[in-house]
N, CA, C and O atoms as CSV, one atom per row, in Angstrom:
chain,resi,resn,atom,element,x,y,z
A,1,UNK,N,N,23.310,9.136,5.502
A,1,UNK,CA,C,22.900,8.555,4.237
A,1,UNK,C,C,21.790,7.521,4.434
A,1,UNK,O,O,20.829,7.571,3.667
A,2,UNK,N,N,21.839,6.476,5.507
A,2,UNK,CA,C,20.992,5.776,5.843
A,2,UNK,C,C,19.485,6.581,6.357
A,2,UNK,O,O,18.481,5.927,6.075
A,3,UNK,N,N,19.324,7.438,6.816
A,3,UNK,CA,C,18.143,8.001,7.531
A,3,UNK,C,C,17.242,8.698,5.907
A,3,UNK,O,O,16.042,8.814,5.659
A,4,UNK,N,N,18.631,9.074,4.985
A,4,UNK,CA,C,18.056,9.892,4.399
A,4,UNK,C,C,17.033,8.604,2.741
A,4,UNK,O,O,16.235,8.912,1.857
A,5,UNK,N,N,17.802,7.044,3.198
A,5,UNK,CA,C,17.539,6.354,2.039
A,5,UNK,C,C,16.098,6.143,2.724
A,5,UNK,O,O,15.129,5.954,1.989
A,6,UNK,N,N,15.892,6.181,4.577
A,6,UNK,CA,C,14.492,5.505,5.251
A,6,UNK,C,C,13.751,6.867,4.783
A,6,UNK,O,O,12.585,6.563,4.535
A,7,UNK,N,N,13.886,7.724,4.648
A,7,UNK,CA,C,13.180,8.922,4.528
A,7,UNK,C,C,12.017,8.398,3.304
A,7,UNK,O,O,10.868,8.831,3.217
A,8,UNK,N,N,12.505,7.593,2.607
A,8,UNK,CA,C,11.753,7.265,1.144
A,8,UNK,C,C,10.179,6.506,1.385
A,8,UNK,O,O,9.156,6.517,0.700
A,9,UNK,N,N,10.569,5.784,2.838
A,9,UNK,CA,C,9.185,5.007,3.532
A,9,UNK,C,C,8.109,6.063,3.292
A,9,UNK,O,O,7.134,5.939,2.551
A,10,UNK,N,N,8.508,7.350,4.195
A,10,UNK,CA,C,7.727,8.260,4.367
A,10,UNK,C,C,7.362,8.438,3.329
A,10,UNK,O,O,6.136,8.332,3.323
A,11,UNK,N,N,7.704,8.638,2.490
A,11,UNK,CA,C,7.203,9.552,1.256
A,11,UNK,C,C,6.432,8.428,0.515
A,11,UNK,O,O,5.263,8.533,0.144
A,12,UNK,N,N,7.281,7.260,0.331
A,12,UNK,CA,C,5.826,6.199,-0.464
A,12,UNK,C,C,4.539,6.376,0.546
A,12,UNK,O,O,3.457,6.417,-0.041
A,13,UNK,N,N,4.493,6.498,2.109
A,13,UNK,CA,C,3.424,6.702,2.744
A,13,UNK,C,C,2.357,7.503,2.512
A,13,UNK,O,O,1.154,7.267,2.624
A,14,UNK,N,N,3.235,8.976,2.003
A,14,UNK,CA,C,2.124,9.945,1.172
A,14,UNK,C,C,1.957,9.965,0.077
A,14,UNK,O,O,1.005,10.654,-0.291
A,15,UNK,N,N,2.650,9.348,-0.834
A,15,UNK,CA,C,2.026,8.975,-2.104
A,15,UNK,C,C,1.515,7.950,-2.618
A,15,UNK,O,O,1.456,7.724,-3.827
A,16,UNK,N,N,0.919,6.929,-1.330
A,16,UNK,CA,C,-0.156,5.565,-1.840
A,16,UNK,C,C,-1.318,6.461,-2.117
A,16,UNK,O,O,-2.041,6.366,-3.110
A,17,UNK,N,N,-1.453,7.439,-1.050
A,17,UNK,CA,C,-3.510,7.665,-1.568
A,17,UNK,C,C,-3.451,8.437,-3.033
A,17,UNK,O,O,-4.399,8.287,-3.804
A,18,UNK,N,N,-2.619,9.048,-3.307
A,18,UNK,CA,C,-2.450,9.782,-4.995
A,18,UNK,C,C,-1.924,8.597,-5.876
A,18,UNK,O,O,-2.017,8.865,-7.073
A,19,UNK,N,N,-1.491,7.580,-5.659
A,19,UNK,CA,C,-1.373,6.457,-6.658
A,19,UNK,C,C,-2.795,5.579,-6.626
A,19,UNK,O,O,-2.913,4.967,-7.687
A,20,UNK,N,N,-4.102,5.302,-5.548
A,20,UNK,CA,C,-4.556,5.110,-5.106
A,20,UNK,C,C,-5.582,5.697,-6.173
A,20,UNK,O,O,-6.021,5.155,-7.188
A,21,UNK,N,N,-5.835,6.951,-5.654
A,21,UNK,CA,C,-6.900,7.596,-6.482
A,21,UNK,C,C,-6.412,7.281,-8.198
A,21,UNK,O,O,-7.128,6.910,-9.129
A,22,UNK,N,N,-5.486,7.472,-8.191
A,22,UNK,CA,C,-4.911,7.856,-9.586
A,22,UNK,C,C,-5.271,6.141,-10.629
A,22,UNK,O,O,-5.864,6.117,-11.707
A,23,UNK,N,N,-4.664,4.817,-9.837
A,23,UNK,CA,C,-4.952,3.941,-10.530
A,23,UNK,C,C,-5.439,3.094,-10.430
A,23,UNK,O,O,-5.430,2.170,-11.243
A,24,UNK,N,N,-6.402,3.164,-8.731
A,24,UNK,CA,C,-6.772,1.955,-8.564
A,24,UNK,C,C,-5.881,1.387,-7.640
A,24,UNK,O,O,-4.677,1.462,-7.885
A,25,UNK,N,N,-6.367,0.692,-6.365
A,25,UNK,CA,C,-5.549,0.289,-5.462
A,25,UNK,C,C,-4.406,-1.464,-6.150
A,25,UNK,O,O,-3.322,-1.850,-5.712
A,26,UNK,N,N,-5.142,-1.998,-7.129
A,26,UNK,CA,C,-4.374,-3.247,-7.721
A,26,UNK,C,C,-3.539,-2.939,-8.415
A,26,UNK,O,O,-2.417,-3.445,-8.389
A,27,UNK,N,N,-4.019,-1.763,-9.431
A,27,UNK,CA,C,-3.230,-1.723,-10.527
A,27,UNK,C,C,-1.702,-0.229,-9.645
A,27,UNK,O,O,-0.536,-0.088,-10.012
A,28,UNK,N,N,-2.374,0.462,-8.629
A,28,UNK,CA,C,-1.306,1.004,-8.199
A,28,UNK,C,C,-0.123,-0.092,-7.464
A,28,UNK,O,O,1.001,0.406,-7.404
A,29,UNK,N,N,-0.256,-1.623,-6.862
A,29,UNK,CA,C,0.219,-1.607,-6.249
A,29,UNK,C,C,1.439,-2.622,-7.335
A,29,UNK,O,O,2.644,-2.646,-7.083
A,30,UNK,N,N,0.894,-3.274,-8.346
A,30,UNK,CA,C,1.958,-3.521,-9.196
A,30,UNK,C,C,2.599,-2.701,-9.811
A,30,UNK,O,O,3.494,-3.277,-10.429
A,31,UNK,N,N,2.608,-1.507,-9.985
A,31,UNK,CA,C,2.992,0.454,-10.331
A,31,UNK,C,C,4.265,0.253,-9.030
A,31,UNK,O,O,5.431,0.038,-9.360
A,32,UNK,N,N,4.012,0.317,-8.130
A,32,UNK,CA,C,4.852,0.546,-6.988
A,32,UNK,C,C,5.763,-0.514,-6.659
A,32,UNK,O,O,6.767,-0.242,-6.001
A,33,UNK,N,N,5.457,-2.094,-7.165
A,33,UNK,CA,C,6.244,-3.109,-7.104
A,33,UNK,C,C,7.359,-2.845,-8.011
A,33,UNK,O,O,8.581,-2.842,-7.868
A,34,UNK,N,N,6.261,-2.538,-9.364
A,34,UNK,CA,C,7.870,-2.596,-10.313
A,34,UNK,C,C,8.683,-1.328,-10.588
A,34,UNK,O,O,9.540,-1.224,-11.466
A,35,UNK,N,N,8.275,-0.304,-9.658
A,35,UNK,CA,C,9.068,0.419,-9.479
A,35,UNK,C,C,10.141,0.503,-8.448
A,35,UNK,O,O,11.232,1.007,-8.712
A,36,UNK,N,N,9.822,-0.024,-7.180
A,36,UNK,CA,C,10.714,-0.485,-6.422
A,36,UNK,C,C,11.674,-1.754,-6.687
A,36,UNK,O,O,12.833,-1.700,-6.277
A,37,UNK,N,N,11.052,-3.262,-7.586
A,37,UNK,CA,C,12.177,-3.831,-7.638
A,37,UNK,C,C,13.501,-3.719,-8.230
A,37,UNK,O,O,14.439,-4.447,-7.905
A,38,UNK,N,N,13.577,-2.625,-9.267
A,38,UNK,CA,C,14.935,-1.916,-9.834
A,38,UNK,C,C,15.542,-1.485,-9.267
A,38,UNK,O,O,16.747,-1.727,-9.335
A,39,UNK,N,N,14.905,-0.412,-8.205
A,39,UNK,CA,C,15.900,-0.135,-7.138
A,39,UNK,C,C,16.672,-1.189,-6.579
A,39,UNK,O,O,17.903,-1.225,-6.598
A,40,UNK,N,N,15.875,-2.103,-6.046
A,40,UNK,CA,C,16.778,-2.912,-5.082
A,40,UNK,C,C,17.729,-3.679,-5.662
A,40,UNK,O,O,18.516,-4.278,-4.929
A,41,UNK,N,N,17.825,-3.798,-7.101
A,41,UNK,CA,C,19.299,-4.079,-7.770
A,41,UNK,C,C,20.162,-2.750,-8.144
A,41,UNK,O,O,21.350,-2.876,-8.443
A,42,UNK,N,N,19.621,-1.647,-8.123
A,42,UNK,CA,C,20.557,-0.875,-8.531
A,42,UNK,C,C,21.429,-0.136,-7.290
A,42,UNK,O,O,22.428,0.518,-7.586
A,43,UNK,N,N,21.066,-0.253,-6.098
A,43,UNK,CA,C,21.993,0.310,-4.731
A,43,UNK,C,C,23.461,-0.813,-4.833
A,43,UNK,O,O,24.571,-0.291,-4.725
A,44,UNK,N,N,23.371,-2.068,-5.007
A,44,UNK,CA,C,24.705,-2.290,-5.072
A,44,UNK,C,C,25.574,-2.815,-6.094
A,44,UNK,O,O,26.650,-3.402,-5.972
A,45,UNK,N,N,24.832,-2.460,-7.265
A,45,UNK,CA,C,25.733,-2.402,-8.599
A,45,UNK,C,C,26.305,-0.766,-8.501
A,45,UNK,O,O,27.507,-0.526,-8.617
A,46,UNK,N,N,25.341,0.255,-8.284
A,46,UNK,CA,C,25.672,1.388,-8.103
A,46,UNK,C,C,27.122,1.682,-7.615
A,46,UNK,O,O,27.776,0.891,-6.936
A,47,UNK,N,N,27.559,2.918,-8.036
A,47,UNK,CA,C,29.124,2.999,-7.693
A,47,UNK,C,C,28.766,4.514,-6.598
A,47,UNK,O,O,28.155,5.561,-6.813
A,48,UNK,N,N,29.386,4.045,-5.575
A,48,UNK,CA,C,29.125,5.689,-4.545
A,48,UNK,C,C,27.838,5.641,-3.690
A,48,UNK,O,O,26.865,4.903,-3.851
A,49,UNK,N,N,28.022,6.496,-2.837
A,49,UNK,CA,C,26.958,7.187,-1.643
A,49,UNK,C,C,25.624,7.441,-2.156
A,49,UNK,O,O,24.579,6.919,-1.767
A,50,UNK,N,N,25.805,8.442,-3.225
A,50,UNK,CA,C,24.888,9.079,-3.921
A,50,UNK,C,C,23.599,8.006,-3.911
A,50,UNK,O,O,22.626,7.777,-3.193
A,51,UNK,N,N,24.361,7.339,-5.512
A,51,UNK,CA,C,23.449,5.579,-5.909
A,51,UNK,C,C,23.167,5.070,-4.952
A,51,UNK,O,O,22.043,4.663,-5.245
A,52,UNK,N,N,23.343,4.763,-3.962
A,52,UNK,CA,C,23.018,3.816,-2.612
A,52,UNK,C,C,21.749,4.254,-2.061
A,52,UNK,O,O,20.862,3.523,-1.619
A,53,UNK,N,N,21.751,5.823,-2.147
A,53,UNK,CA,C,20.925,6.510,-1.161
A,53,UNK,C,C,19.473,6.741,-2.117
A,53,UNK,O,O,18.304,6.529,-1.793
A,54,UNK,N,N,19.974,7.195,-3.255
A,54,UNK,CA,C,18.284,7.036,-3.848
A,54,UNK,C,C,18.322,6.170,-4.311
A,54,UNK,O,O,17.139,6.011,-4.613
A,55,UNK,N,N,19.069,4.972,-4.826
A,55,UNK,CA,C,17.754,3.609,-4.807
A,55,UNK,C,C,17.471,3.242,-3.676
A,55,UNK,O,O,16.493,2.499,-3.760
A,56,UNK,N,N,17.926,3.404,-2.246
A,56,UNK,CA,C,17.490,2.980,-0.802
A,56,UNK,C,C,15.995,4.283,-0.869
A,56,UNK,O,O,14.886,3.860,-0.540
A,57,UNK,N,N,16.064,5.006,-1.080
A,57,UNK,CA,C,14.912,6.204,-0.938
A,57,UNK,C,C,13.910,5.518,-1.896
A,57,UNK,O,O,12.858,5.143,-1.377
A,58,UNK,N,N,14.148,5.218,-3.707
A,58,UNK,CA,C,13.282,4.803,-4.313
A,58,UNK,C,C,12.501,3.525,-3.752
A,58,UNK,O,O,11.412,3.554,-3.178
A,59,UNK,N,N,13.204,2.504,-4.007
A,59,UNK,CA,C,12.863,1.580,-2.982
A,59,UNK,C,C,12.107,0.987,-2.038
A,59,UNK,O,O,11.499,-0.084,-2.026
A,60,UNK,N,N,12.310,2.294,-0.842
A,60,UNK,CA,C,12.049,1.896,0.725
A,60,UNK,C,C,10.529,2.801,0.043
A,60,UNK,O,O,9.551,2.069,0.194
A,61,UNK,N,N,10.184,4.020,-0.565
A,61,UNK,CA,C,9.293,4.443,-1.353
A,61,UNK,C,C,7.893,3.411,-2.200
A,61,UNK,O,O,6.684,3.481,-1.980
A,62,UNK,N,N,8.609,2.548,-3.146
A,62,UNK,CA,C,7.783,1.823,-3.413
A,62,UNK,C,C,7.434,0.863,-2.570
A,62,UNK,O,O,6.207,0.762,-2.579
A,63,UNK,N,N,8.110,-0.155,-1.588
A,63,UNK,CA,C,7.485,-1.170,-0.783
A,63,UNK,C,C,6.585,-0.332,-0.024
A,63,UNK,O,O,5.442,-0.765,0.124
A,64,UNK,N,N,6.882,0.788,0.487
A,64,UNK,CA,C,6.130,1.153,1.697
A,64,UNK,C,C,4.167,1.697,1.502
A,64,UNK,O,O,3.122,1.805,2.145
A,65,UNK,N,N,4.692,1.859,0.290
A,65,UNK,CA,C,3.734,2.128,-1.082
A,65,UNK,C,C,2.493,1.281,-1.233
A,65,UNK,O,O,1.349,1.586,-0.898
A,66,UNK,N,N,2.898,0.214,-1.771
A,66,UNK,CA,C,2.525,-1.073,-2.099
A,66,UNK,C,C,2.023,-1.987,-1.063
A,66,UNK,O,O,1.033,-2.705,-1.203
A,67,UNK,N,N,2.849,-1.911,0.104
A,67,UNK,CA,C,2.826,-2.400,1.792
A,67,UNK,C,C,1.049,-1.820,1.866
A,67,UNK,O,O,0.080,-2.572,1.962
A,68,UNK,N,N,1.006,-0.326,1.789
A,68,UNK,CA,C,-0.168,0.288,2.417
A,68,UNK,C,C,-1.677,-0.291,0.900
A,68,UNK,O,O,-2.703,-0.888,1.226
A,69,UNK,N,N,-1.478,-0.049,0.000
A,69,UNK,CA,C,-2.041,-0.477,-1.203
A,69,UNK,C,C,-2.730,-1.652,-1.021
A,69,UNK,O,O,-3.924,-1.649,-1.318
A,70,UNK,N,N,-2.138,-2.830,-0.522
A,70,UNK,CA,C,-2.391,-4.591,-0.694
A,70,UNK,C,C,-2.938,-4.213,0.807
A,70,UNK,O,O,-3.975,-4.845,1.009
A,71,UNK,N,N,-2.583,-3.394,1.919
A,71,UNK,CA,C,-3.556,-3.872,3.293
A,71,UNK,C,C,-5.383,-2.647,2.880
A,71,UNK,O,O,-6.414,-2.719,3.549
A,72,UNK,N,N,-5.192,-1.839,1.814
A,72,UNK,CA,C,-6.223,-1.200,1.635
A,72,UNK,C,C,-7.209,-1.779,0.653
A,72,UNK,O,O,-8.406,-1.518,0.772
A,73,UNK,N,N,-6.622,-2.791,-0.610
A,73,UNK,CA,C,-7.297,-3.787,-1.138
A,73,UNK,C,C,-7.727,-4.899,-0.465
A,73,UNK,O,O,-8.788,-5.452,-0.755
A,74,UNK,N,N,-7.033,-5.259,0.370
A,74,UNK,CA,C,-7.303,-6.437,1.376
A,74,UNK,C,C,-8.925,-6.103,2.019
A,74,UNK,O,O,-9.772,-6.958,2.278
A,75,UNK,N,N,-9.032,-4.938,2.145
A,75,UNK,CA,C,-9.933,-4.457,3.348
A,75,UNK,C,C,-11.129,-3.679,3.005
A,75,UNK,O,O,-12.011,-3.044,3.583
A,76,UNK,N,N,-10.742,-4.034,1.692
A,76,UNK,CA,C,-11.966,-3.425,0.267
A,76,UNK,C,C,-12.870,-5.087,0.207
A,76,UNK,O,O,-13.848,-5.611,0.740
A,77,UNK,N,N,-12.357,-5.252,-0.280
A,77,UNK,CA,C,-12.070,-7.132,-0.563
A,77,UNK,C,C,-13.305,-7.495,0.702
A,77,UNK,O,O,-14.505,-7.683,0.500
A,78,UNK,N,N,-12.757,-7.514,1.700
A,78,UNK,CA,C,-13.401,-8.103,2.951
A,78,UNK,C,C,-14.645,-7.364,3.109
A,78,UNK,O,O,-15.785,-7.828,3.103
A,79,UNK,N,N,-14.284,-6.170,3.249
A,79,UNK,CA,C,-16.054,-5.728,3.420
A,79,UNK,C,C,-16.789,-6.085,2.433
A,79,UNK,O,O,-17.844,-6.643,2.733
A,80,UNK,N,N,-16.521,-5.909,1.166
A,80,UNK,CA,C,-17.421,-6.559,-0.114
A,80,UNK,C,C,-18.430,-7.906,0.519
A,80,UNK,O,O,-19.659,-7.950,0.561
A,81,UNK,N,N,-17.265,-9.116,1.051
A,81,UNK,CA,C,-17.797,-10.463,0.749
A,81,UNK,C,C,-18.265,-10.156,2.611
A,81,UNK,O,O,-18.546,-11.242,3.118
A,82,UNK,N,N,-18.354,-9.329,3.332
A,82,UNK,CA,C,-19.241,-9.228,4.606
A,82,UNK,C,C,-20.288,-8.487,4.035
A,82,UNK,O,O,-21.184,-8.429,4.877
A,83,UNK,N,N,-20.743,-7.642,2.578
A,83,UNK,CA,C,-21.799,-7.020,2.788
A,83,UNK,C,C,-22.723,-8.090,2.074
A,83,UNK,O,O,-23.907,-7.900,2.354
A,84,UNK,N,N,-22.451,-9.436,1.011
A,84,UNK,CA,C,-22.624,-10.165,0.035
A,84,UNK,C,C,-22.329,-9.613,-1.187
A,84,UNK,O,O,-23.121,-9.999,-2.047
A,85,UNK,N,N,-21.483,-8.850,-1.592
A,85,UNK,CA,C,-21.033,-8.373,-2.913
A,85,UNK,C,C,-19.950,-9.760,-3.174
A,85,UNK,O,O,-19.693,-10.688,-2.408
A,86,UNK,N,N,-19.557,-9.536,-4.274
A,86,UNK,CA,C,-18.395,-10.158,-5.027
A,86,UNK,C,C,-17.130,-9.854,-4.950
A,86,UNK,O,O,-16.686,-8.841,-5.491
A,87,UNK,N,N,-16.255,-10.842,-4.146
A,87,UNK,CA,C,-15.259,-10.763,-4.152
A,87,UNK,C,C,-14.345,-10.692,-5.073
A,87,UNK,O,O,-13.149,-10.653,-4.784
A,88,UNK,N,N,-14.735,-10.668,-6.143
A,88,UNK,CA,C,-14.117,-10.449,-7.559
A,88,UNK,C,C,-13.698,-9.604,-8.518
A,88,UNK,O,O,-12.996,-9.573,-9.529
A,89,UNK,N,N,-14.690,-8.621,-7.526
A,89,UNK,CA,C,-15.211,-7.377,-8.020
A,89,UNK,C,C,-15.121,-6.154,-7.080
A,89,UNK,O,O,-16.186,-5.644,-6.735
A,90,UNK,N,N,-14.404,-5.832,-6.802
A,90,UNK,CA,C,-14.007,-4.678,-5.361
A,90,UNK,C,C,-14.295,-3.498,-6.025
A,90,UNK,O,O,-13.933,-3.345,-7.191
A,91,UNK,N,N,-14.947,-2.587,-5.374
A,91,UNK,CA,C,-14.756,-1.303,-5.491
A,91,UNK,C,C,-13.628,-0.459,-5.655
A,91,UNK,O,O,-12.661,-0.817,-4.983
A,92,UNK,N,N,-13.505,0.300,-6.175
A,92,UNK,CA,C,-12.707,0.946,-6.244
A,92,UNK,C,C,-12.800,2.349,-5.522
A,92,UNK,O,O,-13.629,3.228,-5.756
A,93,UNK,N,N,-11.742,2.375,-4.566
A,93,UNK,CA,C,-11.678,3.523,-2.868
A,93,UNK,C,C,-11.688,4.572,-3.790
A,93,UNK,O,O,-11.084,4.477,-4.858
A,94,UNK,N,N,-12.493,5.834,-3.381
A,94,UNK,CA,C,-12.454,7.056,-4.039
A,94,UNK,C,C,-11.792,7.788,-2.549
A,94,UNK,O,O,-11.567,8.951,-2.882
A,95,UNK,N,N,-11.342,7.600,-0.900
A,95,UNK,CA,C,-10.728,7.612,-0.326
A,95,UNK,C,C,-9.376,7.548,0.018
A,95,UNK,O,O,-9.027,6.537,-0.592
A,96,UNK,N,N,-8.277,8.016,0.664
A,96,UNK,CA,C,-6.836,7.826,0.845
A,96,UNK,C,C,-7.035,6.312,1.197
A,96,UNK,O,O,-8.121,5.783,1.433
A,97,UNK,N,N,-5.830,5.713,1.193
A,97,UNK,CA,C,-6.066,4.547,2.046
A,97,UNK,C,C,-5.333,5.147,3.671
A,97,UNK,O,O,-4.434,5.984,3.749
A,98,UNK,N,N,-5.776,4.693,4.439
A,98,UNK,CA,C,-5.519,4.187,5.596
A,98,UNK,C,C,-4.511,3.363,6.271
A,98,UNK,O,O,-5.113,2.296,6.387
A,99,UNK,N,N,-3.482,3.215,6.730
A,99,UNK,CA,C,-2.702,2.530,7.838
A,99,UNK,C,C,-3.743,1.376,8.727
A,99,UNK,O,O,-3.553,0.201,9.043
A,100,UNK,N,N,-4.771,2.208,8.927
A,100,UNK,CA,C,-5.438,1.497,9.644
A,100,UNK,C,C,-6.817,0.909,8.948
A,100,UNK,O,O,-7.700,0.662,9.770
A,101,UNK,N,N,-7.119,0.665,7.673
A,101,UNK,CA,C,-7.887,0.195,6.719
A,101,UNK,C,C,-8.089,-0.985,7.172
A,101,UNK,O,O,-9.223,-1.264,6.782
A,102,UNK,N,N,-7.619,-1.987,7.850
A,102,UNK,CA,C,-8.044,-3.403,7.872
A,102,UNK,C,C,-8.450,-3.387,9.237
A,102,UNK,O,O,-8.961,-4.481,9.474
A,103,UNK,N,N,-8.457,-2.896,9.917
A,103,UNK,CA,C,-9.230,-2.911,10.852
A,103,UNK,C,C,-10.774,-2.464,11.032
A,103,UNK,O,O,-11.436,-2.817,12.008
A,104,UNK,N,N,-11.436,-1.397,9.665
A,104,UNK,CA,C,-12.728,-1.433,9.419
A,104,UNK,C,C,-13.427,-2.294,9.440
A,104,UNK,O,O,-14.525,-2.056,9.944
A,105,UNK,N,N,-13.234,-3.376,9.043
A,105,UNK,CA,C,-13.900,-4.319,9.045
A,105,UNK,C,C,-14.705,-4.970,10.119
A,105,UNK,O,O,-15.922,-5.102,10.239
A,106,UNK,N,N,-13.589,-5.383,10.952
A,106,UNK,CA,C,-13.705,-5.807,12.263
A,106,UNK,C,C,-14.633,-5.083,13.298
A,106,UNK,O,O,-15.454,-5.613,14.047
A,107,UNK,N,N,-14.243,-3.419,13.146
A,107,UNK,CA,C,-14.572,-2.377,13.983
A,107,UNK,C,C,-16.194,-2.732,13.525
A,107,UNK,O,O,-17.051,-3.047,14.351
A,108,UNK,N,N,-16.437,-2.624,12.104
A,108,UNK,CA,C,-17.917,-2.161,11.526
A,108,UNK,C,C,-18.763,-3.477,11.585
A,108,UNK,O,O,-19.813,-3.337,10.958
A,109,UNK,N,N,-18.602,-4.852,12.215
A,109,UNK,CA,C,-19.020,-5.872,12.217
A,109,UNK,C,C,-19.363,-5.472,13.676
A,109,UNK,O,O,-20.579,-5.585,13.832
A,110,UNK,N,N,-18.813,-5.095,14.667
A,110,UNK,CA,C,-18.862,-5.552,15.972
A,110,UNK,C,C,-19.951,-4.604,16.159
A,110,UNK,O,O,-20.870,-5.071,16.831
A,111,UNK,N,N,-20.115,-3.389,15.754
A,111,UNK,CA,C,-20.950,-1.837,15.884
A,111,UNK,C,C,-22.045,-2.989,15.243
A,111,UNK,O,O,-22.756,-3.309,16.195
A,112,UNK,N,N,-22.450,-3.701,14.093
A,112,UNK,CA,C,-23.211,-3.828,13.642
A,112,UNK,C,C,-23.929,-4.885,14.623
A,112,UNK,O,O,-25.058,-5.126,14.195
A,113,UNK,N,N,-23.698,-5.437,15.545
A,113,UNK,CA,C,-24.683,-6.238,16.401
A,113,UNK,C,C,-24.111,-7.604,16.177
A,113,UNK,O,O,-24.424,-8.506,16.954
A,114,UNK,N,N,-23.343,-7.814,15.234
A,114,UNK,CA,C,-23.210,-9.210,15.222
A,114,UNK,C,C,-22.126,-10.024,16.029
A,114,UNK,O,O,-21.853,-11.212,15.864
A,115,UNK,N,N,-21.800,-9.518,16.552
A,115,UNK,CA,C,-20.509,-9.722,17.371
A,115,UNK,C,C,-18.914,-10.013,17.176
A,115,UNK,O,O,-17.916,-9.912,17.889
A,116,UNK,N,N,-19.175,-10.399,15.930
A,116,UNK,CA,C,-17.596,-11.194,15.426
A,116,UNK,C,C,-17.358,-10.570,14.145
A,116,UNK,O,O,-18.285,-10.358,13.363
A,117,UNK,N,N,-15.914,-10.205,13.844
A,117,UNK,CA,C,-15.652,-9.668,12.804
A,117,UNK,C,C,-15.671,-10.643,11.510
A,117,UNK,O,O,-15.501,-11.855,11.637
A,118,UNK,N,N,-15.820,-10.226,10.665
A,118,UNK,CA,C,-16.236,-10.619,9.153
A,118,UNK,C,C,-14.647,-11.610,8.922
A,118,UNK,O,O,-13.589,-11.606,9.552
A,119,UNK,N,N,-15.193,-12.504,7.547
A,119,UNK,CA,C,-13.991,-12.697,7.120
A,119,UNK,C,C,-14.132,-14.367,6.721
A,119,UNK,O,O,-13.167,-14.975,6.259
């Protein structure tokens, strides 16, 4: 029951870049907050195995979601105010996000000659 509530990580994992495309990495990641914080009251009001296991699936789904969302806005954000754009004003990724999204930055500063990552 437990493996099957972590199983839900995974799956928010593949459905940040389709919430992503779909609403916008800000507006997906409050989408995924307030969909996960119900869960996490409803596993132990819930009565039984069942309830436990998909709000642990919904849940572990939206943080993991949201987790990837806020490090792919983060890293939108940063390159903006390293290229002189507006930090106020982020683009919006027509891309999946990435696991490894915040590390562009860094990577594409150092390639660029300047030696030190942005920020």
């Amino acid at each position: 029951m437990l493996a099957l509530a972590g199983a839900g990580g995974l799956f928010g994992a593949a459905l940040a870049g389709r919430v992503a495309a779909r609403f916008g990495t800000a507006r997906g990641f409050l989408l995924c907050e307030a969909f996960a914080a119900p869960m996490l009251l409803l596993g132990p009001v819930g009565d039984g195995l069942v309830l436990f296991t998909v709000a642990g699936f919904c849940a572990g789904a939206g943080i993991v979601a949201s987790n990837i969302l806020t490090s792919t806005f983060r890293s939108s954000t940063a390159r903006l105010s390293c290229s002189g754009g507006s930090p106020r004003a982020p683009r919006r990724s027509t891309t999946a996000p990435s696991p490894w999204a915040g590390c562009s930055a860094a990577c594409s500063a150092s390639r660029s000659g300047s030696g030190r990552p942005c920020g």
